[in-house]
C-alpha positions in Angstrom: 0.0 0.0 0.0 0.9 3.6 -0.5 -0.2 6.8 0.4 0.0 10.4 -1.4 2.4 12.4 1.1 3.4 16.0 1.6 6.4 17.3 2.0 8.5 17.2 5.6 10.8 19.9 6.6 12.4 18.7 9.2 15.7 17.4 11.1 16.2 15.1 13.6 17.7 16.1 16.7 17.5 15.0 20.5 20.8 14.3 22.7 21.4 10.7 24.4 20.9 11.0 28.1 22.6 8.4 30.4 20.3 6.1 32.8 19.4 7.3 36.2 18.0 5.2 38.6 14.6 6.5 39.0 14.4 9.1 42.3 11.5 11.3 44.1 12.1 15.4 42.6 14.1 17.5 45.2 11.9 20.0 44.5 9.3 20.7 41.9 8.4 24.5 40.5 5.3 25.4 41.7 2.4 26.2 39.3 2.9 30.0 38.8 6.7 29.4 38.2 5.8 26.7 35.5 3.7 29.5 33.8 5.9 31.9 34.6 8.8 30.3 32.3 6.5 28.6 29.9 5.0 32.1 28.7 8.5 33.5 28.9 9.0 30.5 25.5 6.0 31.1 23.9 6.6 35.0 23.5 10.0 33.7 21.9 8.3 31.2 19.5 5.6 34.6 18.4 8.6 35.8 17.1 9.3 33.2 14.4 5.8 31.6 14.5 6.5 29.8 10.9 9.6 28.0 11.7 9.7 24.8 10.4 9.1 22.4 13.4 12.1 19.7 14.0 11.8 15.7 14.8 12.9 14.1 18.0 15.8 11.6 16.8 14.5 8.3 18.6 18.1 6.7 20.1 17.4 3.2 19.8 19.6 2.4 22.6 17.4 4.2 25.3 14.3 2.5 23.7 11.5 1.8 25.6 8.0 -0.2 24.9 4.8 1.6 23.6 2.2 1.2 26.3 -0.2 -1.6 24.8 -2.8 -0.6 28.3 -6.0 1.1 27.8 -6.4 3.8 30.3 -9.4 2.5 31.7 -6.9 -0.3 33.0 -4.5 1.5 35.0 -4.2 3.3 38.0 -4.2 6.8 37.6 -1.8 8.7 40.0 -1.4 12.2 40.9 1.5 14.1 39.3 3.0 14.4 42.8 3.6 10.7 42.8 5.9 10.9 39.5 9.6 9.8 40.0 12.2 10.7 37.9 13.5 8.5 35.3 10.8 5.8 35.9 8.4 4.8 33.1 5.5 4.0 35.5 4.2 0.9 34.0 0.6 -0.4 35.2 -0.2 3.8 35.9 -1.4 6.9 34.2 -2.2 10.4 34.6 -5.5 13.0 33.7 -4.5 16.2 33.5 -5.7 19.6 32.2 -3.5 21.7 29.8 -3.3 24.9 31.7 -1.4 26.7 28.8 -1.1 27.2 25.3 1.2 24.9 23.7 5.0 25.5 22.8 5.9 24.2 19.3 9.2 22.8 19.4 10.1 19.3 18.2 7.1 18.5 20.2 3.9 20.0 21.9 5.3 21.6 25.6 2.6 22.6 28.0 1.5 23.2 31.4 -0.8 20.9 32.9 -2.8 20.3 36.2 -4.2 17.5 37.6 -7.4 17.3 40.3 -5.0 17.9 43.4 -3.9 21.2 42.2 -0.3 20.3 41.1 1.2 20.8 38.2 3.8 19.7 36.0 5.2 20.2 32.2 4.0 17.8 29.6 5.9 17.8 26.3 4.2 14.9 23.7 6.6 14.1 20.5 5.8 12.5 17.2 2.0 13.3 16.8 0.8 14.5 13.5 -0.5 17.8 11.8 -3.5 16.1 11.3 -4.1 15.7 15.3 -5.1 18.3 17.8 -2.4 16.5 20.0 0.3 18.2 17.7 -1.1 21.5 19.8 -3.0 20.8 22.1 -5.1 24.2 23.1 -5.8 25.1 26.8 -8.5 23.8 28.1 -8.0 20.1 26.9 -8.0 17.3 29.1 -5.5 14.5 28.1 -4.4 11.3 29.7 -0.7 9.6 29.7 -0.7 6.1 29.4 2.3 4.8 31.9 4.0 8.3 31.6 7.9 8.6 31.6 9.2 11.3 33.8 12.2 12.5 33.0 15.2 15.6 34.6 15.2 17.8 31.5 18.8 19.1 31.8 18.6 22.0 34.4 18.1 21.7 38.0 14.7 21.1 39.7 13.4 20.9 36.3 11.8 18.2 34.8 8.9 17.1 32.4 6.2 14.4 31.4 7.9 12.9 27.9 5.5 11.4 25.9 7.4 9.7 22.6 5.1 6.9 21.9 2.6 9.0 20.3 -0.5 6.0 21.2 0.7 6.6 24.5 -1.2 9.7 24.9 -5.2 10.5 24.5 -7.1 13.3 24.2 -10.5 12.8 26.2 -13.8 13.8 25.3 -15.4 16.4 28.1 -17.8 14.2 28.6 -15.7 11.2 29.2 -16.7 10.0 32.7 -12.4 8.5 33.4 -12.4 12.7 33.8 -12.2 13.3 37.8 -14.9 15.6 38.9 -12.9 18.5 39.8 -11.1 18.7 36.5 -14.7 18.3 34.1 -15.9 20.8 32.5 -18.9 19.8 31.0 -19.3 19.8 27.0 -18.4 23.2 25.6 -21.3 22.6 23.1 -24.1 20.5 24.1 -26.8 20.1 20.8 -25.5 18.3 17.8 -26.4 21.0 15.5 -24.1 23.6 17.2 -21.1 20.9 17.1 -22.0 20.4 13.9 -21.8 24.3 13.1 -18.7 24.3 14.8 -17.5 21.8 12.5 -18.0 23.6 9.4 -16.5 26.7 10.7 -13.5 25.0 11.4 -13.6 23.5 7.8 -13.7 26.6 6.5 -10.9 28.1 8.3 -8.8 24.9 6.9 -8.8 23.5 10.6 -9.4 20.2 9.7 -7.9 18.4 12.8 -11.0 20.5 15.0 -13.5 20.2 12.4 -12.9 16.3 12.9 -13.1 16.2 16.5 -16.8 18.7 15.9 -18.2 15.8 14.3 -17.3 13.4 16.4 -18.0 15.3 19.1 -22.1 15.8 16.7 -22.2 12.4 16.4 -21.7 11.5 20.3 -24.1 14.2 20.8 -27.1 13.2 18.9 -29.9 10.7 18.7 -31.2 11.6 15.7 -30.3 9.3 13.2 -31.7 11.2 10.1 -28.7 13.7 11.2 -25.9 11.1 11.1 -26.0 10.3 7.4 -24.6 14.1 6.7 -22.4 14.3 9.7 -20.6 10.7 8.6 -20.3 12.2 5.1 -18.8 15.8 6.4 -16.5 13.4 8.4 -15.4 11.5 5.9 -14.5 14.5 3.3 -12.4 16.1 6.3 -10.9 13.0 6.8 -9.7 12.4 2.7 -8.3 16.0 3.1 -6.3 15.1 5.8 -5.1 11.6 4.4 -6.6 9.7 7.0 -8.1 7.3 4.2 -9.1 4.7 6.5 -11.1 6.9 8.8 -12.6 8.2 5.4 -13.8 4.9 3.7 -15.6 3.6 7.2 -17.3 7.2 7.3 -18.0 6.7 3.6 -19.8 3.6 4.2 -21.7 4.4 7.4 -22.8 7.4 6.0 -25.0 5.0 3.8 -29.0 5.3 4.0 -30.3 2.9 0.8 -31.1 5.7 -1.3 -30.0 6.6 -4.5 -28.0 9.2 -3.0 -25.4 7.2 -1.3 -23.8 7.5 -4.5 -21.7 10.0 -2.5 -21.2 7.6 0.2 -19.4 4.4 -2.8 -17.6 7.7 -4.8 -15.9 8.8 -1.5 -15.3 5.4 -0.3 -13.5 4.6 -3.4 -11.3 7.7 -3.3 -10.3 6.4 0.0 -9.5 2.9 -1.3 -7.8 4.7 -4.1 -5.7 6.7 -1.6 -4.5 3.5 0.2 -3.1 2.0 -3.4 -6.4 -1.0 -2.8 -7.4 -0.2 -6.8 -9.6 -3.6 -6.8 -11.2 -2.6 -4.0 -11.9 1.3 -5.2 -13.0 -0.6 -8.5 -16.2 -2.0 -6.5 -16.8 0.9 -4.6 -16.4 3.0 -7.6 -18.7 0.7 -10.3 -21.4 1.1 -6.7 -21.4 4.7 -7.4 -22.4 4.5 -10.9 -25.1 2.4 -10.8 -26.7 4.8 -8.2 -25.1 7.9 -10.6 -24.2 6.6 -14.2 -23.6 11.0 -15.5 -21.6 12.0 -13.3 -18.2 12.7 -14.8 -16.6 13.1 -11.7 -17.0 9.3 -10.8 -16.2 8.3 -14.5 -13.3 10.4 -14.3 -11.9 8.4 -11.1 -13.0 5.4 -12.5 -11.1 5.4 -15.4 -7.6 6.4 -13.5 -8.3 3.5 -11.0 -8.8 0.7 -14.0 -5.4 2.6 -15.2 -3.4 1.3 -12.3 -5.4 -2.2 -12.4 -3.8 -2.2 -16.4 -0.6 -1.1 -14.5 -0.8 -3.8 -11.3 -1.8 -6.3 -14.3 0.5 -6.3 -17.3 3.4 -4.3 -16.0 3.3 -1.7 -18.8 4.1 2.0 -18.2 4.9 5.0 -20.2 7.7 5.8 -18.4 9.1 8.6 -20.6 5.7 10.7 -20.3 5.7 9.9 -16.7 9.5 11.3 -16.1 8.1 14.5 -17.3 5.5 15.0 -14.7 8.0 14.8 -11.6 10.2 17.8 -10.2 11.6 17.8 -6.5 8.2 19.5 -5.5 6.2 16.8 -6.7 8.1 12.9 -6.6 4.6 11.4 -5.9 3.8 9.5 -9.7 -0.1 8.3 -9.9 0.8 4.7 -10.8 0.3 1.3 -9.7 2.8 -1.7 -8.4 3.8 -4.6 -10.7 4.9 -7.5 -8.7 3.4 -10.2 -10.2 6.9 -11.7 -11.4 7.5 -12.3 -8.1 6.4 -13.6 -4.3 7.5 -13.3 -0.8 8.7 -16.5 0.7 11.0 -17.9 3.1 14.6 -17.6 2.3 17.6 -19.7 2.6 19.9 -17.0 3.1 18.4 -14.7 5.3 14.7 -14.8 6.7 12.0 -13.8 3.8 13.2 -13.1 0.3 12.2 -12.9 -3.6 11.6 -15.3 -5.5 10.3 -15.6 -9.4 7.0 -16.6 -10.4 8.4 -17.2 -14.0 11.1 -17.1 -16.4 12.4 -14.0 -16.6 15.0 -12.7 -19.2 17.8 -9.8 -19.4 16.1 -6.8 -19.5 12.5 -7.9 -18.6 10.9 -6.0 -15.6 11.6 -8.0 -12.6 9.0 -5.6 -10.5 7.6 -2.1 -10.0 6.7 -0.8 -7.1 5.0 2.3 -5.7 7.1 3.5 -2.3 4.3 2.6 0.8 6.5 6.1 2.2 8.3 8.7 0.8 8.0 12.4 1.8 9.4 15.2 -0.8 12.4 16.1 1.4 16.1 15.6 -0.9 18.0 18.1 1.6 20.6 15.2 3.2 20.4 16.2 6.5 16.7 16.2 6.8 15.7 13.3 4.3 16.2 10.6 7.1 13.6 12.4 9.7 11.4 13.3 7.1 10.5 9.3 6.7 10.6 8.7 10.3 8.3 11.5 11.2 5.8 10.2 7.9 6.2 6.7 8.9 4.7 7.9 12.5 2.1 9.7 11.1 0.9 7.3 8.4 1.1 4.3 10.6 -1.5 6.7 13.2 -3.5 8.0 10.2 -3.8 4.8 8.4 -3.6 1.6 10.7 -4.1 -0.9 7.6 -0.5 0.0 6.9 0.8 -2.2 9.8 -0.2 -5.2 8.4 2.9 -4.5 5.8 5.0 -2.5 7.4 5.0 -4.0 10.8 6.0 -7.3 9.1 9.5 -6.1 7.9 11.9 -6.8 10.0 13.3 -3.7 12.9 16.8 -5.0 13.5 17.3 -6.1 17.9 15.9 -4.3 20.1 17.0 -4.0 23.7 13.1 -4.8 24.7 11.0 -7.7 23.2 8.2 -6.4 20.6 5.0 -6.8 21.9 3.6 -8.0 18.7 0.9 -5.2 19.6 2.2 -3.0 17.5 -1.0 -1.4 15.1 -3.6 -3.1 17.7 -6.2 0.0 18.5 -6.4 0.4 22.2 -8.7 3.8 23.0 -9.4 4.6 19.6 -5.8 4.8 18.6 -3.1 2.4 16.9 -0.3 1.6 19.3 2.7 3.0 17.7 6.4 2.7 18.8 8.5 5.0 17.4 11.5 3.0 18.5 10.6 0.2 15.8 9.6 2.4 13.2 13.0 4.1 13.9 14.8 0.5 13.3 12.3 -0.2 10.4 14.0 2.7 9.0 17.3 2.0 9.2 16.9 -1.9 7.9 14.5 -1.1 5.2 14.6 2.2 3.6 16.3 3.3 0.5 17.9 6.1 -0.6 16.4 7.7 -3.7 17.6 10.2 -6.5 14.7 12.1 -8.1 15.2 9.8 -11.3 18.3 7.7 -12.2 18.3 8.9 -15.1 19.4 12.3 -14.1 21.5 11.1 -10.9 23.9 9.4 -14.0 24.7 12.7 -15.3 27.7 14.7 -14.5 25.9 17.9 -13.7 23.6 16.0 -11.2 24.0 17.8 -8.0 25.3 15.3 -5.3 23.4 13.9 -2.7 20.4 14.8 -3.3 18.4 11.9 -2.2 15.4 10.8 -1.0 14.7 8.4 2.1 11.9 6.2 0.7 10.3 2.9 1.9 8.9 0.1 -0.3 8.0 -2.9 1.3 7.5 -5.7 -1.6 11.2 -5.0 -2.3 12.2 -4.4 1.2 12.2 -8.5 1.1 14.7 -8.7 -1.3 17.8 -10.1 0.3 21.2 -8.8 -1.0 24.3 -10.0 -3.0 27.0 -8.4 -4.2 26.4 -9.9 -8.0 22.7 -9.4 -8.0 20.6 -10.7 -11.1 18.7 -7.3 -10.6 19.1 -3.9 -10.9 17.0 -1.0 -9.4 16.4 2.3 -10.7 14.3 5.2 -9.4 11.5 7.3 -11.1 10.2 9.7 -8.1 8.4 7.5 -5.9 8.4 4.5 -8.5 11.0 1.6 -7.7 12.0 -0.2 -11.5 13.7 -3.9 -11.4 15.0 -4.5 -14.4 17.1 -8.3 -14.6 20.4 -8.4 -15.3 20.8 -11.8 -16.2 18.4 -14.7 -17.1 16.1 -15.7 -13.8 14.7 -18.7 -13.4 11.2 -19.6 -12.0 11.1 -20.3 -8.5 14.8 -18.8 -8.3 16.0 -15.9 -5.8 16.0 -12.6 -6.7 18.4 -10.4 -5.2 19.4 -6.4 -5.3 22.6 -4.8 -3.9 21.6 -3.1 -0.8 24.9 -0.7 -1.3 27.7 -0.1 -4.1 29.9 -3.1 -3.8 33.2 -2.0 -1.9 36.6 -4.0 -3.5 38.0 -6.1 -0.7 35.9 -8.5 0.6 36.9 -7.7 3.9 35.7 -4.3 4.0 32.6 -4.8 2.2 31.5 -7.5 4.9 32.2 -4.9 7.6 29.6 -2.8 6.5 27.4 -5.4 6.1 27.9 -6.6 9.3 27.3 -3.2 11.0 24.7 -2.5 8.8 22.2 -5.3 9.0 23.6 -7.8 10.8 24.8 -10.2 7.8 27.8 -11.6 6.4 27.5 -12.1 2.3 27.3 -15.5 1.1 27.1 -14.6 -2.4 29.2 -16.1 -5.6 31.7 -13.4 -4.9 32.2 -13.3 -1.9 32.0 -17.2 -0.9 34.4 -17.3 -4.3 36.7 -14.7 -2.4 36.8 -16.6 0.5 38.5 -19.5 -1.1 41.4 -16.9 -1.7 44.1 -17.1 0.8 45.1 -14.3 3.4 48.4 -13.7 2.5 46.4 -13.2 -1.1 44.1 -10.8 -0.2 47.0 -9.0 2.0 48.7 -9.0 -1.5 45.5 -7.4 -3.2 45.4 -5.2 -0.7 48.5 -3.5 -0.7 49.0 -3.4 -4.9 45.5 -1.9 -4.8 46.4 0.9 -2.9 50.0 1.7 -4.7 48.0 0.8 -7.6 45.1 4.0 -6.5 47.9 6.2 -5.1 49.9 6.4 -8.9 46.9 6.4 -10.7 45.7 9.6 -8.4 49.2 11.5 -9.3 47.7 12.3 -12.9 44.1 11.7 -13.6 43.4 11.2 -17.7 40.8 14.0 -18.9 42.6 16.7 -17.1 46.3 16.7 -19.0 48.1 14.4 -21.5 48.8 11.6 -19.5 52.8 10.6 -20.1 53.8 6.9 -21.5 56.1 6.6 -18.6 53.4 7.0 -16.0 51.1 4.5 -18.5 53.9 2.4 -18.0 54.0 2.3 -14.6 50.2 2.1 -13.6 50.2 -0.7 -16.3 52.8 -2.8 -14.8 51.7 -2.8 -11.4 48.2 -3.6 -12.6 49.9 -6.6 -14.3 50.8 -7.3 -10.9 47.4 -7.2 -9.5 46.0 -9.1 -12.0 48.6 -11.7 -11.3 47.5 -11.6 -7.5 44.4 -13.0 -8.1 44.3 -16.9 -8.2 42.9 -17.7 -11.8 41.3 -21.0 -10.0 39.2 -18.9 -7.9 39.0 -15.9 -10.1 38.0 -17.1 -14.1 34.4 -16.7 -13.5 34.3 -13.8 -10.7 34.5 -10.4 -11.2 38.7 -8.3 -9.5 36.8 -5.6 -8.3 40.8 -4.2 -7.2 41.3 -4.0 -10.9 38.5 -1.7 -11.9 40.2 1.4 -11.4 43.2 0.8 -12.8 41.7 -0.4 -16.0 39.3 2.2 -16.1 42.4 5.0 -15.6 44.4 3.1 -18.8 41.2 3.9 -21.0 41.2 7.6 -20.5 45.2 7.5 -20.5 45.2 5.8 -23.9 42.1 8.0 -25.0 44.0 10.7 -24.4 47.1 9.7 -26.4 44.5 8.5 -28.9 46.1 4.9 -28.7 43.0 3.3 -30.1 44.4 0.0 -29.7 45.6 -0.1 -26.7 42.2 1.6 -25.3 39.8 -1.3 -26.8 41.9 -3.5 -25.0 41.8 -1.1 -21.8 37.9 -1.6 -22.4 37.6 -4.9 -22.6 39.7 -5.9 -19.6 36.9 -3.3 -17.4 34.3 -5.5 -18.9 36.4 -8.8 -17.7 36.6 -6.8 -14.4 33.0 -6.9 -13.9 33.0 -10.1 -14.5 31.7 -10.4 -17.8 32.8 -12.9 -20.6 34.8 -10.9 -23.4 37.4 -12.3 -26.1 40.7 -12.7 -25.0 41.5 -12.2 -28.6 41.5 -8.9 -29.8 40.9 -10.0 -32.8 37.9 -12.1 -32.1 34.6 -12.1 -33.7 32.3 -11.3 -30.8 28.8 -9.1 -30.2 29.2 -6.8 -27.3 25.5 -7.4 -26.4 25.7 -10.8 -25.5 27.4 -10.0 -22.4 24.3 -9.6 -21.1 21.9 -11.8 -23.5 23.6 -15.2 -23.5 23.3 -17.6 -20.3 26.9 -17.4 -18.5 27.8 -18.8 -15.2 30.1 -16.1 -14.7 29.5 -13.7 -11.9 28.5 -10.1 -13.3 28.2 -6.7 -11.7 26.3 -4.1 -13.5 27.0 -0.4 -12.7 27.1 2.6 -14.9 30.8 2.2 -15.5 30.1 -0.6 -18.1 27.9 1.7 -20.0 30.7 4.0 -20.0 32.8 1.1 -20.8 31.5 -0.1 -23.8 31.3 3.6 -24.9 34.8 3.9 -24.7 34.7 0.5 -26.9 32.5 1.7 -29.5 34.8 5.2 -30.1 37.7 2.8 -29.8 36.4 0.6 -32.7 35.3 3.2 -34.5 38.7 5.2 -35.0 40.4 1.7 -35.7 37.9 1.6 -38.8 35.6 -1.3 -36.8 32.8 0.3 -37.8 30.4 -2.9 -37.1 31.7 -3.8 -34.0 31.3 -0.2 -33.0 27.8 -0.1 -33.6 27.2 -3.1 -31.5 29.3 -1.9 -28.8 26.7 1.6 -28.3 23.8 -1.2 -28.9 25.1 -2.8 -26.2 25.7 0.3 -23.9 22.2 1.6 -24.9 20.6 -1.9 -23.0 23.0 -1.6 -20.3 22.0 2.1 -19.9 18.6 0.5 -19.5 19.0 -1.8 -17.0 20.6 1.7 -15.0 18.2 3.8 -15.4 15.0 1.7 -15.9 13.7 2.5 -19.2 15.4 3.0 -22.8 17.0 6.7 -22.6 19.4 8.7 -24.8 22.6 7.3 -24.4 24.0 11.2 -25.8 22.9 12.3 -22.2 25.8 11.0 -20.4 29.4 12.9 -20.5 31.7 11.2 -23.0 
């Protein structure tokens, strides 16, 4: 599933605190000191009231539990009972907010309980779309097992609420409310809540216009009114994104007339919004029946049996949809192929991918529609941006946990309660310390098109943090028989090699790093794996005092070839000389027992530095045969005969046991060829060589693109 998304500006921030034993408050402000300071911030904040709000970094090594308690099931305390550092498990509070709210990287306010004391409570990670985000003075709220925490300065200290389930906001009429803290409704007839409602509609304040209706449809006994209140419900709730919310609104704002066209239309919208196209199809083919002119309902019929095409045959029109993204706008209205594959359980490492069906070089392996991306490419904020979505959809939309929920949050210092998405008090229990490791195991990091992030005027790092979860079960190896490529929010597999049915798929999770050793660090650290793939299980056979070898002509090899880089001056035969003998050497390094099918990853850069060097001395020769030995570096199978008869395309077309990697350099590569072959009057093999480059360019970037793009 996937959900249309704005964008986030935001950062992560948040300091690690170390663990105190938890201990009774030497002393605690009074009330009128708490306001005193609090109103002392918020005069600050009216001075840059549009600043873009941060994100609390969750630091998974001080994670604690979501509460997975109802209120109604724990004791509620009175804030003078709090102790510092202690989580309170089995407990709660009801408090009143006192103040307005302070806007930082969460909601800060006053509150008071029915004793008279009074306390700061700060509540992290709600969304935009929740009066919880602010919470106005007034509101009565209650903290499910509250952790009370020093907040840096003496005798000051604070209620944190990170879990965002782990807080509620109460109705007024909620009888958990102690006596002395009730107010009584603020409105009490249906109409004027309803009234209230639409006000706050029309000043775009869809979170209160929500709670109106709600507040309407508690208030009322008159069922003629629900049908319209459901339906006003519902449309705040599609504004909003809440799609869920929306389609059960949509449907129980039914009566059996003709006019619950409305109720189908929006319902389908809803399903539409949540990526369930079969679903919207019914709803949507409901509407018409009961409506057969209305455009409107034709209109979004016709898009939803677009993505069915799409989920169905796999076919897109990717170069008309390139055109319709720019950083503003990644968010592509297109459906998920995955039909190629399924999700099963894998010998290498938990679930993987495996093929449904033959699938040649070239073919689409899968597409896939991120389930989360926000339209944040600034580095530094493109992380929280995800995290703070992945809260918010994961409240807004509680379907999603039955996807997202599944993938796997790396170990926690706490068991997961497997409660994770379970409503308790209206509300899905969210823990923002497993969405925090869902993250960081699953997420990948997106360019606004591949296409673009292969040129040389592409600006560097600009990448999105983006989740899909179909592909998230994709299991890694260093010579994949996939490649992905990224169109906005749209993930492209394209195969690399031929696939089997019933065989593995697999994706690199990272650019492949030389030595093997190094490579499996960062695996290691990264998700808790050691690769098993045909390289690196190949590369194990290979002796230590071999790879020590590698090692150490790799970097003389890197250091000589830094001195003078071709493209920039004329490179000298001497220094061609020398970065070709020691390459020699290299080459010899590797044990031809282990290495005739596997691709020297050590040897790519020197290779690739001979090309340009001979390029630039216009040693035509001598570059084609540059060229060819970067192709045998990647592993592919090329003529050790220069003056064999061979077509560059099969590389990739003819069934090989050899071990491949595909990157951007072999387009480049086979480039290089095809002007190498031209100028030595091989026109035919030329021609092949940029036919061959022009598929490999494919598998890159996703789709066929102009080759005349890239920098020669």
């Amino acid at each position: 599933m996937a959900v249309a998304v704005p964008s986030v500006p935001v950062a992560l921030t948040g300091t690690k605190q170390s663990p105190v034993e938890p201990t009774t408050p030497r002393k605690r402000p009074t009330k009128e000191e708490l306001l005193k300071t609090h109103n002392t911030h918020i005069k600050k904040q009216e001075t840059a009231p549009n600043a873009p709000r941060p994100v609390k970094q969750p630091i998974l090594s001080e994670a604690y539990p979501a509460s997975t308690k109802s209120i109604r099931d724990v004791e509620i305390i009175p804030l003078s009972d709090l102790q510092v550092q202690s989580h309170h498990r089995g407990k709660g509070i009801i408090v009143k907010v006192i103040s307005p709210p302070f806007l930082g990287a969460g909601a800060v306010s006053v509150v008071e309980d029915e004793f008279g004391n009074a306390d700061k409570l700060a509540i992290y990670n709600q969304n935009d779309s929740s009066i919880l985000s602010g919470v106005p003075e007034g509101c009565i709220v209650a903290v499910k097992e509250p952790y009370y925490i020093h907040n840096g300065t003496e005798d000051d200290y604070m209620i944190c609420v990170d879990h965002p389930s782990d807080v509620i906001l109460l109705r007024f009429t909620d009888p958990i409310i102690p006596e002395s803290l009730r107010l009584g409704p603020l409105l009490k007839a249906a109409e004027d809540w309803k009234n209230a409602g639409d006000t706050a509609f029309l000043e775009r304040d869809f979170p209160t216009a929500v709670f109106c209706y709600s507040e309407a449809l508690e208030a009322t006994d008159n069922e003629a009114l629900k049908p319209s209140l459901y339906t006003k419900r519902a449309g705040t709730n599609l504004v909003l994104g809440r799609y869920d919310s929306a389609k059960a609104d949509s449907l129980a704002s039914r009566t059996g007339a003709a006019t619950d066209w409305k109720a189908y239309y929006n319902a389908g919208r809803a399903a539409y919004g949540l990526c369930e196209y079969g679903e919207c199809k019914e709803f949507l083919e409901r509407a018409l029946e009961l409506n057969q002119t209305n455009s409107g309902i034709r209109k979004e019929y016709d898009r939803c049996l677009a993505r069915l095409r799409e989920e169905e045959t796999g076919e897109y029109d990717f170069p008309a949809s390139v055109t319709k993204l720019n950083p503003q706008n990644v968010h592509l209205d297109l459906g998920s192929f995955t039909r190629n594959t399924r999700i099963d359980k894998s010998p290498h490492h938990g679930r993987g991918i495996f093929a449904t069906r033959d699938i040649k070089p070239g073919e689409i392996v899968l597409v896939e529609k991120a389930a989360l991306m926000p339209n944040q490419y600034e580095p530094s904020r493109a992380s929280a941006a995800l995290y703070a979505l992945t809260v918010r959809q994961l409240l807004d939309n509680p379907s999603l946990s039955k996807s997202i929920l599944k993938l796997y949050s790396g170990e926690m210092n706490y068991e997961r309660s497997g409660l994770e998405g379970t409503i308790v008090d209206g509300v899905p229990i969210v823990d923002v310390f497993v969405v925090e490791g869902l993250r960081l195991k699953n997420c990948f990091s997106a360019p606004l098109t591949t296409v673009e992030d292969t040129k040389p005027s592409s600006p560097a790092g600009r990448q999105a943090k983006g989740l899909w979860v179909h592909v998230s079960n994709m299991n890694h190896a260093c010579v994949p028989n996939t490649m992905r490529s990224f169109m906005g929010d749209m993930l492209i597999s394209r195969a690399t090699r031929h696939i089997k049915e019933g065989e593995e798929i697999f994706q690199q999770y990272v650019p492949v790093k030389s030595l093997p050793d190094t490579r499996n660090a960062q695996y290691k650290d990264g998700w808790g794996f050691e690769c098993n793939c045909t390289l690196c299980s190949g590369e194990r056979k290979s002796s230590e005092a071999a790879l020590a070898k590698r090692k150490e002509l790799s970097a003389a090899v890197e250091k000589l070839c830094n001195k003078k880089v071709p493209g920039r001056e004329i490179i000298p035969d001497a220094a061609i000389r020398s970065v070709d003998r020691l390459a020699k050497q290299l080459e010899e390094a590797h044990e031809e027992e282990i290495y005739a099918k596997l691709p020297r990853l050590t040897l790519i850069y020197s290779s690739n530095w001979l090309v340009g060097a001979h390029r630039g001395r216009k040693n035509w020769a001598k570059m084609a045969r540059a060229g060819r030995q970067v192709l045998r570096n990647f592993g592919f199978a090329v003529p050790a005969d220069e003056n064999a008869e061979w077509n560059p395309l099969d590389i990739f077309l003819v069934a090989t046991d050899h071990a491949t990697l595909m990157t951007i350099h072999v387009v480049t590569a086979l480039r290089r060829l095809a002007e190498a072959y031209g100028n030595l009057g091989k026109k035919d093999l030329a021609a092949k060589c940029i036919e061959a480059a022009e598929f490999g360019y494919m598998l890159v970037t996703g789709f066929k693109n102009d080759l005349s793009a890239l920098d020669m």
